[in-house]
C-alpha positions in Angstrom: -6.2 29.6 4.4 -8.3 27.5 2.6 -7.1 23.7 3.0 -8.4 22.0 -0.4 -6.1 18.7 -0.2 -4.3 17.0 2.7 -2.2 14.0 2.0 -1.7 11.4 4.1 1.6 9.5 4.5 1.6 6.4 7.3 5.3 6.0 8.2 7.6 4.3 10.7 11.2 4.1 9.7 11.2 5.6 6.8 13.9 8.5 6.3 15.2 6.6 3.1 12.1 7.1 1.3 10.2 10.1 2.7 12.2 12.7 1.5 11.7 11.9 -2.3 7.9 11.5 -1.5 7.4 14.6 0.5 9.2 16.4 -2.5 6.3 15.1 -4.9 3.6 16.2 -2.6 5.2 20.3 -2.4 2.1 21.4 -4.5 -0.9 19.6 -2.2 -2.3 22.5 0.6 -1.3 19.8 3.8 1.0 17.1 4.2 0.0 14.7 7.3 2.4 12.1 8.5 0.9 9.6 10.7 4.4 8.0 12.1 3.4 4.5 14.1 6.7 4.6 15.9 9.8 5.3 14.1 13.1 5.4 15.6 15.4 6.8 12.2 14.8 10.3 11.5 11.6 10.0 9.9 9.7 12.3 12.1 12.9 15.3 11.7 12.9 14.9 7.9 8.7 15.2 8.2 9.0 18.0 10.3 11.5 19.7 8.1 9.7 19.7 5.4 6.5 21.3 7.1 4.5 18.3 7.5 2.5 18.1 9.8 2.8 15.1 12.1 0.5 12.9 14.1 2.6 10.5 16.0 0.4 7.3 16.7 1.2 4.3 18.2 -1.8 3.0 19.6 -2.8 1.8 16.4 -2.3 -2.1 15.2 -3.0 -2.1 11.4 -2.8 0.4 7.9 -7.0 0.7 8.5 -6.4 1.9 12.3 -3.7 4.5 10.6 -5.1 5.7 8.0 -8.6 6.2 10.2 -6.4 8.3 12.5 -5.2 10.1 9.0 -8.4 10.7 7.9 -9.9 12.4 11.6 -6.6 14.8 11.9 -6.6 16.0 8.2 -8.0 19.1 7.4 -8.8 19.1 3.8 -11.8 18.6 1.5 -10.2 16.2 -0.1 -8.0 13.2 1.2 -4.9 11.6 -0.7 -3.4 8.4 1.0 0.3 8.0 -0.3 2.7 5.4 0.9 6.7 6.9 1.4 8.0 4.6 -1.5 5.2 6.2 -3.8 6.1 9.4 -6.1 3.7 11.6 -7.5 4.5 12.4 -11.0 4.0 15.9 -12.6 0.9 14.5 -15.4 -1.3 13.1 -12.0 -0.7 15.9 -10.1 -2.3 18.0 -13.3 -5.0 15.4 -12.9 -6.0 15.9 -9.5 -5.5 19.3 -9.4 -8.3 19.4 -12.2 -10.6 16.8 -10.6 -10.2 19.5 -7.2 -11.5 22.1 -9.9 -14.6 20.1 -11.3 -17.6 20.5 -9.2 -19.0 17.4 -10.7 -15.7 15.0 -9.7 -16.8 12.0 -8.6 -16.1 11.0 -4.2 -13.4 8.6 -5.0 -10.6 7.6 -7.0 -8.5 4.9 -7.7 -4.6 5.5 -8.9 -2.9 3.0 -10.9 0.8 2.4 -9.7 4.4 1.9 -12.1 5.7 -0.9 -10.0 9.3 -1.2 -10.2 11.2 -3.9 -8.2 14.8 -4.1 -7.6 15.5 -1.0 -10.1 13.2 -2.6 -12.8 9.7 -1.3 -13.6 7.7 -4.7 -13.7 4.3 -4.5 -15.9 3.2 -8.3 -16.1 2.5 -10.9 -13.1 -0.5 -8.7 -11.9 1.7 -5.7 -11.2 0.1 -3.1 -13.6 -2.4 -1.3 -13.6 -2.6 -2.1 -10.1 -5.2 0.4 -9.1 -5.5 1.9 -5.3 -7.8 3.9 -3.9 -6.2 7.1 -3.0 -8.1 9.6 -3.7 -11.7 10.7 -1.8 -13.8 13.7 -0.7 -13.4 13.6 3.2 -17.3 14.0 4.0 -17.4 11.0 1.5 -15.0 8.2 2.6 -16.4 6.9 6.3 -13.6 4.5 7.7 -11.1 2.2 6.8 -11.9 -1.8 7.6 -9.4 -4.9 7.3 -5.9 -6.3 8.8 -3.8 -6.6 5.9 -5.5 -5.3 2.5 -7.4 -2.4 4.1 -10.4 -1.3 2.2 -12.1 2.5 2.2 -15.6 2.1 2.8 -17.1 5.6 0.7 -20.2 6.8 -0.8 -20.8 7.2 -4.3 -19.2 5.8 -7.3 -15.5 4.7 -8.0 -13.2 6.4 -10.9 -9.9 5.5 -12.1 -7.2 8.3 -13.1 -5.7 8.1 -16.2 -1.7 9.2 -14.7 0.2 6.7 -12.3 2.4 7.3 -9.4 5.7 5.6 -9.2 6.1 2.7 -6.5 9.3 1.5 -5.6 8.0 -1.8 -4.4 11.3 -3.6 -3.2 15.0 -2.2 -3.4 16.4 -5.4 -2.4 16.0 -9.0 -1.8 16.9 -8.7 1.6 13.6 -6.1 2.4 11.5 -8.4 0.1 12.3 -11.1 2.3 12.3 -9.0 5.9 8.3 -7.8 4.7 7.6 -11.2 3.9 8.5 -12.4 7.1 6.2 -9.4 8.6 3.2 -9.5 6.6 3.0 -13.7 6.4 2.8 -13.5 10.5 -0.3 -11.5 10.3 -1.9 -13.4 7.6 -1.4 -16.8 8.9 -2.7 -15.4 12.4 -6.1 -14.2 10.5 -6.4 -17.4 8.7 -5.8 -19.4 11.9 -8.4 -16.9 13.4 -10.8 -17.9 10.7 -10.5 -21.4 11.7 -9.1 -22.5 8.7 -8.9 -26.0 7.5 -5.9 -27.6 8.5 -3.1 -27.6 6.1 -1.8 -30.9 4.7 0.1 -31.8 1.6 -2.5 -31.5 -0.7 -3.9 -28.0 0.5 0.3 -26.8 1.0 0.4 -28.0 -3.5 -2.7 -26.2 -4.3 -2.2 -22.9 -2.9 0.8 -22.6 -4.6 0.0 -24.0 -7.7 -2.5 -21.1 -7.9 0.0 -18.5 -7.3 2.0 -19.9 -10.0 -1.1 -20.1 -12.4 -1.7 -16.8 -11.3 1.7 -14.5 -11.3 3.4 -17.3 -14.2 0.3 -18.4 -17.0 -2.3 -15.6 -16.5 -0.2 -12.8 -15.3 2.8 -13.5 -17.7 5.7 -12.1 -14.8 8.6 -14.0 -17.3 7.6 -11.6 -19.7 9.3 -8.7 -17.4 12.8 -11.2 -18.0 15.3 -12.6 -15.2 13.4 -9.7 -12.7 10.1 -10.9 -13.3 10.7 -14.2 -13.4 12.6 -14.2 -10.1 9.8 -12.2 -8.8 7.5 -14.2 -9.9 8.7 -17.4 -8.2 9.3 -15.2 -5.2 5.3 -14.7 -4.6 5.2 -18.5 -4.9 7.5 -18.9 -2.1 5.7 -15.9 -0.3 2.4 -17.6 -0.7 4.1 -21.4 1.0 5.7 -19.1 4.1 2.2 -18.1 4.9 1.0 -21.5 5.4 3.6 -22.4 6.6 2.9 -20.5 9.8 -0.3 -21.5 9.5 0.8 -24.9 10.0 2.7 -24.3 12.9 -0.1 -22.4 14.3 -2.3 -25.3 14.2 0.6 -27.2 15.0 1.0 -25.6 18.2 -2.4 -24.8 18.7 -1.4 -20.9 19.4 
């Protein structure tokens, strides 16, 4: 059997959100779940649906998982999807008509419906929000970076007209738990990077760009009380990761 389109789920802990997302994907030729070392039932639930799974633990980063994505899949064509992502009937029709179309472009980027804690947010840089998803597997080569992993591909770029549904944060308590998480590893690449040291002044003006950014430019109180909590949260996100890198240099470790 011919396999035109594999997608590509990265997953540890995840049998809240998998079984919705696995649902959306019934109409791609492979599904591929690359779990990094759940201990819920993610890998039963991936399993039961007929996924196919790759269990990986070796990896340290999204690039090293979605590179070990990429060499296991079998199809022409390679899909990334994260387990809070849905794929909506009008981009399936899309894609399904870009795998028809000999002259599709190698990659594509998907714009995402971000909705956080049950509201769909569109201001404070959170739509169109484009990710590369899609890609002809003889066209994408590898994946590079720690924390906002980039395809490296040849040929040109498009943009799909449909989104897919991302269910960015249920809760304050998981916003808070992934900003612990993700702040760790980027203070570490900045103290890596041998980053100035922080003081007062540098502490004010990396947060008064975030606000600029998410508050003035990006509008986020226009989404109401949601986006205006979120918002402020991103602030606050931005000060934890300098935070640690503060203590880093602090500490010297």
């Amino acid at each position: 059997m011919e396999v035109k389109i594999s997608a590509i789920i990265i997953a540890k802990d995840e049998e809240a959100m998998l079984p919705d997302c696995l649902k959306s994907l019934d109409w791609v030729d492979e599904i591929l779940v690359v779990d990094t070392g759940s201990f819920d039932k993610t890998v039963e639930i991936a399993k039961r649906h007929k996924a196919r799974v790759v269990e990986y633990r070796n990896g340290k980063n999204y690039s090293d998982w979605r590179n070990k994505g990429l060499e296991e899949a079998k199809g022409e064509w390679i899909f990334y999807v994260d387990a809070d992502e849905r794929i909506p009937i009008n981009l399936e029709k899309e894609i399904s008509t870009i795998l028809k179309n000999k002259n599709s472009l190698n990659a594509y980027a998907v714009a995402r419906r971000n909705f956080v804690l049950g509201k769909e947010l569109k201001h404070g840089s959170l739509y169109p929000d484009y990710q590369k998803r899609l890609f002809k597997k003889s066209a994408l080569k590898n994946w590079k970076g720690e924390v906002h992993e980039e395809p490296e591909f040849i040929g040109e770029l498009g943009h799909l007209e449909n989104p897919m549904i991302h269910y960015k944060h249920e809760t304050f308590s998981e916003m808070v738990k992934k900003t612990n998480k993700w702040s760790e590893i980027e203070a570490k690449l900045m103290f890596d990077a041998n980053h100035p040291p922080m003081n007062i002044a540098r502490f004010l003006s990396a947060m008064g760009r975030e606000f600029w950014q998410r508050m003035v430019v990006h509008k986020a109180f226009l989404d109401g009380k949601i986006g205006l909590i979120y918002g402020l949260y991103q602030v606050f996100s931005r000060f934890v990761s300098y935070a640690k890198l503060w203590e880093m240099q602090l500490t010297k470790k």
